[in-house]
C-alpha positions as a Markdown table, in Angstrom:
| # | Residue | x | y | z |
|---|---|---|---|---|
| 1 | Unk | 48.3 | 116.7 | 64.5 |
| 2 | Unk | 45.3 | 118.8 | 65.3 |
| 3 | Unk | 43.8 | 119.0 | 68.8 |
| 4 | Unk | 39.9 | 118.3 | 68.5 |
| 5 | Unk | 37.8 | 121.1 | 69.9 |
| 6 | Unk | 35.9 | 120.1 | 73.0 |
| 7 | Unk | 33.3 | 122.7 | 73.1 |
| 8 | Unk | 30.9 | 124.7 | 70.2 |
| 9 | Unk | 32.8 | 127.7 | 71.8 |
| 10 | Unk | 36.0 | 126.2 | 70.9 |
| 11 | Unk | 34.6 | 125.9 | 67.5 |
| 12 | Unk | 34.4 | 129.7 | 66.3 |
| 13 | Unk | 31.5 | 131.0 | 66.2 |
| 14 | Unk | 28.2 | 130.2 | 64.6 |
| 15 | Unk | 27.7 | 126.6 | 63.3 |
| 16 | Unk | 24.5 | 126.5 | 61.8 |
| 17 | Unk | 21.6 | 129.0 | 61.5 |
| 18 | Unk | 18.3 | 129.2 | 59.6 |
| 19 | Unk | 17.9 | 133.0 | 59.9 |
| 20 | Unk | 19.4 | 134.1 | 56.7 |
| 21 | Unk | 17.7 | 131.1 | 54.1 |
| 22 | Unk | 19.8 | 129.2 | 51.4 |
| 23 | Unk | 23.0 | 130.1 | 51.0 |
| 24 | Unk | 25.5 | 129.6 | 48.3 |
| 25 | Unk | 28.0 | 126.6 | 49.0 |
| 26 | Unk | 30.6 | 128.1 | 46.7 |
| 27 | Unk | 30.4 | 131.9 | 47.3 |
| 28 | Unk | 28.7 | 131.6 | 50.6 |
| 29 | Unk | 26.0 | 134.6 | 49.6 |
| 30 | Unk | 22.4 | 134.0 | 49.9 |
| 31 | Unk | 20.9 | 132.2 | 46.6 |
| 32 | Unk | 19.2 | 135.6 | 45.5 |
| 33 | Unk | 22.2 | 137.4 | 45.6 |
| 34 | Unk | 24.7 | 134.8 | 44.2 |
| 35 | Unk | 27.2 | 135.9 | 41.4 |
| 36 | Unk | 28.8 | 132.5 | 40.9 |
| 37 | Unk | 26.1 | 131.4 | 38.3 |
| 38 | Unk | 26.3 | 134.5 | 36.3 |
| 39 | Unk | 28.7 | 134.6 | 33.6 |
| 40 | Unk | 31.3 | 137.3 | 33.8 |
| 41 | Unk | 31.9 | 139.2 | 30.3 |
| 42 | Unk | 35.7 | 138.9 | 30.2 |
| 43 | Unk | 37.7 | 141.8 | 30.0 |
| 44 | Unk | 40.3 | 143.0 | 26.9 |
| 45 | Unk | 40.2 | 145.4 | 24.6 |
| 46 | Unk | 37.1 | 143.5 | 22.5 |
| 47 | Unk | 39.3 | 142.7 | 19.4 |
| 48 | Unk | 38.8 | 138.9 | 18.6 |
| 49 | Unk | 42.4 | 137.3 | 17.2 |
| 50 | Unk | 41.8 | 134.1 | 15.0 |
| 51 | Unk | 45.3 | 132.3 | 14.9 |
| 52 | Unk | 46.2 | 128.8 | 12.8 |
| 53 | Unk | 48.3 | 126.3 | 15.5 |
| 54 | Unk | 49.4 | 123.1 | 15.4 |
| 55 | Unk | 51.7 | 123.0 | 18.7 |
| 56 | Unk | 50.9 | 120.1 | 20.9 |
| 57 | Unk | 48.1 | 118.9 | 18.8 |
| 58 | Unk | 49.7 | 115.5 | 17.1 |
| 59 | Unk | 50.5 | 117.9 | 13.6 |
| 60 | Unk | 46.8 | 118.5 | 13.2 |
| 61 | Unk | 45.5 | 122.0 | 12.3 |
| 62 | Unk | 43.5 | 124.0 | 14.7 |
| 63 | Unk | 42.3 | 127.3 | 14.0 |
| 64 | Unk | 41.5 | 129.3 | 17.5 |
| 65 | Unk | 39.5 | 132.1 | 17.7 |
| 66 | Unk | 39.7 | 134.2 | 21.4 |
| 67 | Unk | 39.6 | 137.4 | 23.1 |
| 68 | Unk | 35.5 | 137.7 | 22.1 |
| 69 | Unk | 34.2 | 139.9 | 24.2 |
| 70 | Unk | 31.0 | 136.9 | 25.1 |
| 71 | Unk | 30.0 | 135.0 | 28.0 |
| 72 | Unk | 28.6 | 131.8 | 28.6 |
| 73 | Unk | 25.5 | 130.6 | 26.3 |
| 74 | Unk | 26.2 | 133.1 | 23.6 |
| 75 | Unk | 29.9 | 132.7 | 23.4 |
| 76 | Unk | 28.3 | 128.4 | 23.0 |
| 77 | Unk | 26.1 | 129.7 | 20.1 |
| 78 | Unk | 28.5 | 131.3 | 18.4 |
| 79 | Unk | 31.0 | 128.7 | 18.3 |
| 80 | Unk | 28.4 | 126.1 | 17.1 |
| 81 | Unk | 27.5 | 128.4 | 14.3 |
| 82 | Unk | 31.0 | 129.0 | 13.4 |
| 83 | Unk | 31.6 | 125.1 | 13.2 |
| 84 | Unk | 28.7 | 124.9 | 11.2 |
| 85 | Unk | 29.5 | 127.5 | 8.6 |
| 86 | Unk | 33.4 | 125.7 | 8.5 |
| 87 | Unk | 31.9 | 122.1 | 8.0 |
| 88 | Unk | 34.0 | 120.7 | 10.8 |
| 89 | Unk | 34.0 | 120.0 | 14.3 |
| 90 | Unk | 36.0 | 121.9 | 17.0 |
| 91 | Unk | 35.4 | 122.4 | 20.7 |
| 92 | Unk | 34.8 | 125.5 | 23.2 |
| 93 | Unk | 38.2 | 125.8 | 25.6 |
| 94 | Unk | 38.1 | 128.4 | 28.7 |
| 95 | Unk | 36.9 | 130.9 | 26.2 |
| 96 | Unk | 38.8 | 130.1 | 23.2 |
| 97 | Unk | 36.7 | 128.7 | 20.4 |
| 98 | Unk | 39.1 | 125.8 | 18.8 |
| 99 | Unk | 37.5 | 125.1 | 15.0 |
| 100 | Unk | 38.9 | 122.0 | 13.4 |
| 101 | Unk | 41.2 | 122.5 | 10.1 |
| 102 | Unk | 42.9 | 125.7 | 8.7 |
| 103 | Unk | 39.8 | 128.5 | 8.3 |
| 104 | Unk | 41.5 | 131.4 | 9.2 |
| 105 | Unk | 39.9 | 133.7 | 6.2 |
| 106 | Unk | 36.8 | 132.1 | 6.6 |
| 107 | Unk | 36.2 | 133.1 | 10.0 |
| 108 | Unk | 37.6 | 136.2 | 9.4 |
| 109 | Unk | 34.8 | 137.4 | 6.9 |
| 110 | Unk | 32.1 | 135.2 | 9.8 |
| 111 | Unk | 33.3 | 137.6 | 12.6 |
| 112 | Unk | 33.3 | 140.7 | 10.4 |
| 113 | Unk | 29.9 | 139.8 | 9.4 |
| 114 | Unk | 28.1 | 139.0 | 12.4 |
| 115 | Unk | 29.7 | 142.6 | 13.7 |
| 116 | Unk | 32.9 | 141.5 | 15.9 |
| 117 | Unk | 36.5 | 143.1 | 15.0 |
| 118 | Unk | 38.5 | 140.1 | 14.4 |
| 119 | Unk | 42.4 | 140.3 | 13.5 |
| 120 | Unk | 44.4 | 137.9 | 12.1 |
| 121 | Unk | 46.9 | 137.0 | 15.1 |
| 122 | Unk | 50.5 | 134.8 | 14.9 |
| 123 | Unk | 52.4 | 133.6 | 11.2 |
């Protein structure tokens, strides 16, 4: 059980203070100067690898697309567009676009056209 601290002393240092404006609550830099909004471009070598799976997914096809070297509202657009151009759903997973059905060649010849270097990846 903690002891409770009887004095602001006691406490650590500074509690509260006005002088340096808003502040991040996550990052705790001021608002100007925050980095936890930005999007971070995530590192690898740049190739994307478009895999079929099925593991853990009830037997249905999933074809995954990751390791693009996007971030945030670009990586969004592009996996809208590539839904679109497959006809099916899918979702966008910690990076990794996840297009509903077996398109592997189809989104091979997307990413070689919009400019990415996409392999095939996996069986």
């Amino acid at each position: 059980m903690a002891k409770k601290a009887s004095s602001f002393a006691a406490l650590g240092g500074l509690v509260y203070s006005t002088d340096g404006g808003r502040h991040c609550p996550d990052c705790g830099q001021p608002v100007a100067a925050c980095v936890c909004g930005q999007s971070q471009v995530p590192a690898g070598d740049g190739i994307a690898r478009v895999r079929r799976e099925t593991k853990g997914r009830g037997g249905k096809t999933v074809t995954t697309v990751s390791g693009l070297p996007l971030a945030g509202d670009a990586l969004k657009e592009l996996a809208s567009a590539l839904k679109r151009r497959c006809g099916t759903g899918g979702a966008l997973k910690e990076g990794v676009i996840e297009i509903q059905g077996e398109h592997v060649e189809l989104l091979l010849e997307e990413l070689a056209k919009r400019g990415f270097k996409a392999k095939k990846s996996g069986g």
